[in-house]
Structure formats: C-alpha cells, structure tokens
N, C-alpha and C positions, 0 to 999 in steps of 0.2 A: 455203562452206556454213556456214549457222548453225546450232546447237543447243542448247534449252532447258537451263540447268542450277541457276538458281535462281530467286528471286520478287522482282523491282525495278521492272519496267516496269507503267506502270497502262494496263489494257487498256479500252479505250472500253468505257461501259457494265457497268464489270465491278470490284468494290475487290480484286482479285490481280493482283499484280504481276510481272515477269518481267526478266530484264537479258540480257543475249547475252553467248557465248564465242564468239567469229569463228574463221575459219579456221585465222588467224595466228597463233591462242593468246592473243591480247590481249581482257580484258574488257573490254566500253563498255557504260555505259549505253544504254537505248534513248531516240534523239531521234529527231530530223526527220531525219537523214539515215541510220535506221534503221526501214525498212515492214516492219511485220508482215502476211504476208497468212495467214489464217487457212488458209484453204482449202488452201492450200501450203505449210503447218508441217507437220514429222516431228509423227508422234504422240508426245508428250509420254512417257516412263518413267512405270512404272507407282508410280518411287518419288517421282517427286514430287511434290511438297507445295505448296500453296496455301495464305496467310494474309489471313484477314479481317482487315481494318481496319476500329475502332470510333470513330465520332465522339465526342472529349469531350463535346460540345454535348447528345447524345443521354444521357449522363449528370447533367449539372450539373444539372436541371432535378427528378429524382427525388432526388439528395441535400439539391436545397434542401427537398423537400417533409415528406421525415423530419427535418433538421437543427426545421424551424418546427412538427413536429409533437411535440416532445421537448421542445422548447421549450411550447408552449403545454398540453403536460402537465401542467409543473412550475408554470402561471399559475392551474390549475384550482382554484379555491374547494374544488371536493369533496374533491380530495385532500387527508389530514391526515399533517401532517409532525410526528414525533413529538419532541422532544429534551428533553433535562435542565435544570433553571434550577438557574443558583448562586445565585439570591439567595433560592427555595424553600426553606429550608434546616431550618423550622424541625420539630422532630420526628424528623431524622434523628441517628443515632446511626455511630459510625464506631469500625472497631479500627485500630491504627495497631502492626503487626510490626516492629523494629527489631533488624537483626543487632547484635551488639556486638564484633563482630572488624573493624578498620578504625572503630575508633570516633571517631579522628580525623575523617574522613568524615559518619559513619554521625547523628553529634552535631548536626549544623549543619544536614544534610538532615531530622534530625525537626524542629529548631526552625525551618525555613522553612515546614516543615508546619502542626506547631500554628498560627504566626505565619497561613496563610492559614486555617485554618479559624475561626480569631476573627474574624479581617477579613470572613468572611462569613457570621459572626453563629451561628457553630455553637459553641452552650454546654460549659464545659469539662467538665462532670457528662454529656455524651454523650462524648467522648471517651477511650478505655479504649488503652493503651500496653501490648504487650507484648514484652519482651527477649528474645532467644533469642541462644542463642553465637555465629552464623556465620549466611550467606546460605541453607546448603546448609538448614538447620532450618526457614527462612523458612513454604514449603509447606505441612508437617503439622500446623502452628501456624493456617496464616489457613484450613486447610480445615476445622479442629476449629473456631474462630471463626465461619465462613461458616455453618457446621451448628449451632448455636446458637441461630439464628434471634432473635439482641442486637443483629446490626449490620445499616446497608443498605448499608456498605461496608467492605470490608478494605483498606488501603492498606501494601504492603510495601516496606519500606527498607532496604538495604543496600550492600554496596559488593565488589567483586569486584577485585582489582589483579592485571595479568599479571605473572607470574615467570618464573622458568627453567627451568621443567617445566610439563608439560599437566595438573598440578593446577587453574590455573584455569579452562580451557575444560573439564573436568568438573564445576566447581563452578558456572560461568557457567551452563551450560546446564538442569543441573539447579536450578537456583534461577529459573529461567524458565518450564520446562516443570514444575516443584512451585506454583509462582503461578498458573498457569494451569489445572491440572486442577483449582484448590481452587476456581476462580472458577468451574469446567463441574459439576464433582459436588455443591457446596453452591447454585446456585443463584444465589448474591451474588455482584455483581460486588470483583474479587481487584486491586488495582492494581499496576505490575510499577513500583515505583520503588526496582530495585536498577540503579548503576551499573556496568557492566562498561568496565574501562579498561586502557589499555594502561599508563600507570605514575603513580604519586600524584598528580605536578601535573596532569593529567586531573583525575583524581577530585574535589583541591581547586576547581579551577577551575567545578565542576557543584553545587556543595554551600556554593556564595556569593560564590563569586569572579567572575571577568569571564566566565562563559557563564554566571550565572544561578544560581540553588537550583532543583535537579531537583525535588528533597523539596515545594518548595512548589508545583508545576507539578502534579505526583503528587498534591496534596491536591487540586487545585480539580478534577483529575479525578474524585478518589473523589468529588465531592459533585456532580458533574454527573451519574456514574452513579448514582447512591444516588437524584438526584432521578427520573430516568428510569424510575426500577424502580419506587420508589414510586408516583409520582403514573400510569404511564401503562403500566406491562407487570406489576401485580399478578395 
C-alpha cells in the first residue's frame, strides 16, 4: 500500500509534486515503474501541503524592465544632478578647528590642509585657524563658528589615540557626535577630520605618511561642500 507523505513527484498538468513511502518503509521517487491513479489514491491528510513552483524565466523579464528603467532615469536631461565644484572656490570662506593635544599628529594634518586649499586657489585672507586643547572642545567651537554666519565650511582636526582605559572611545565618540550636531544646528556644513586610531603609527601614517594626509582629503571636502551650499542649496 502506498501513502502520500510529501511533495516530489510532478503530477501531469499540475506544478505539485509528491514522492511515495511504500509498504516496505523505503522512500522512491516516483517513476515509470510507479502509477499514480488518481481515482484510487487515499485521500490525501488534511495536513498536507502543496508547493508551487515559480518559473525563473517568468521573473527575468520584469527585472530586466526596472533594471533599464533606473537606468534611463539617471540618462534623463530633466533630471538635475546637483554636486559641489572644487575649482568654484572663489568667495568661499572656511574655519579650520585644530585640537592641539596629539599635536605631533594634529600639525601635519593642518598643513596638508592649508597645502590643499591654496592648491585650489582658496585665498589665505579667507582662511581663519582656530586652536582649542583636545578633540573633545572640537564641537562647541565649529558650532559657535557655523552660527557666525563667516564661513561656508568648518573643517575639524584632530587626533584621538587608543590607550588603556575607555578614555578614548568617550572622547572618540563625542568628538564625532560634537562635529556633527554643529554641522545639523548651524546650518554649515561641520567636516569630521579627527583621526581615531588604535596606536601613533596609525595616526602618523594618515597625517603624511604611506596612507596619505587625511587633513588634506578633509579640506577638498570642505570646499566641495561649501561649493554645494553656496552655489546650489542657498
């Protein structure tokens, strides 16, 4: 005697499938030397369960149609795509916040600074430097600056080194989330170019060494947002 117990076999005319537990206890598949007759099947439990099966084919046809229609969104003339120019530069004015704890660091990351804002023609008479003791100060400094209404960007620098206590993921974090409310409450875009690192030769290595000057990455930011705001979200 046979009896229905899951869904393998495909039934003519039908995408549910079904496979047989025989007499003997042994599962087979259903083939050719396995007839189902309808008519003279037990009624099926009322717990079991049937699964449709969905053709890929029946899908690929609608993803091509939204993949080419995302696509020819972003080909649309009407649409305007808004972004900042670094070489717009002229009339923009920048404050430039500088921790002075980790000044080893903090020194090399301003002069890749400056160094990129000449390079793209931003006058030193727009440029305004201010020192504050530590990262943690950073914040209350570039929001008093932001609110000013002198600069069209703040650019913050600093340097954060992990130690032996959770002094620095307090100070990491709030030197992050203090750059970032000054950028939301004042208006001006706040740039976060304080380093958080796990021990000095990090930090050197980001401040001119073999990974680059962060400080000078951090400027061409500020002036891509400064142009941004100016020329196109006044």
């Amino acid at each position: 005697m046979t009896s229905f117990v899951s869904t393998d076999c495909i039934l003519p005319n039908h995408q549910s499938r079904l496979r047989f537990v025989h007499h003997d206890g042994q599962d087979r598949p259903c083939g050719s030397g396995n007839i189902l007759h309808l008519h003279n099947a037990p009624k099926a439990p009322s717990s079991l369960s049937f699964s449709h099966s969905v053709r890929v084919s029946e899908i690929k046809p609608q993803l091509a149609v939204q993949s080419k229609g995302r696509s020819s969104l972003l080909q649309t003339a009407a649409v305007r795509h808004l972004t900042g120019s670094v070489t717009r530069t002229h009339g923009l004015r920048f404050a430039v916040v500088v921790a002075r704890f980790n000044e080893i660091v903090t020194k090399p990351l301003l002069e890749g600074a400056l160094s990129t804002f000449k390079n793209y023609s931003v006058q030193d008479e727009d440029i305004d430097v201010v020192w504050v003791p530590g990262s943690f100060e950073i914040g209350v400094v570039a929001a008093r600056l932001g609110k000013s209404g002198k600069y069209h960007a703040i650019l913050c620098i600093g340097a954060v080194v992990r130690g032996d206590t959770t002094h620095y993921d307090a100070v990491a974090n709030s030197a992050a989330s203090g750059v970032l409310s000054a950028g939301l409450n004042s208006g001006v875009p706040c740039i976060f170019g304080v380093l958080t690192c796990d021990n000095m030769d990090q930090a050197l290595n980001r401040a001119g060494g073999k990974s680059g000057n962060k400080g000078a990455e951090a400027a061409l930011t500020a002036i891509e947002m400064a142009s941004l705001f100016e020329h196109h979200l006044k």
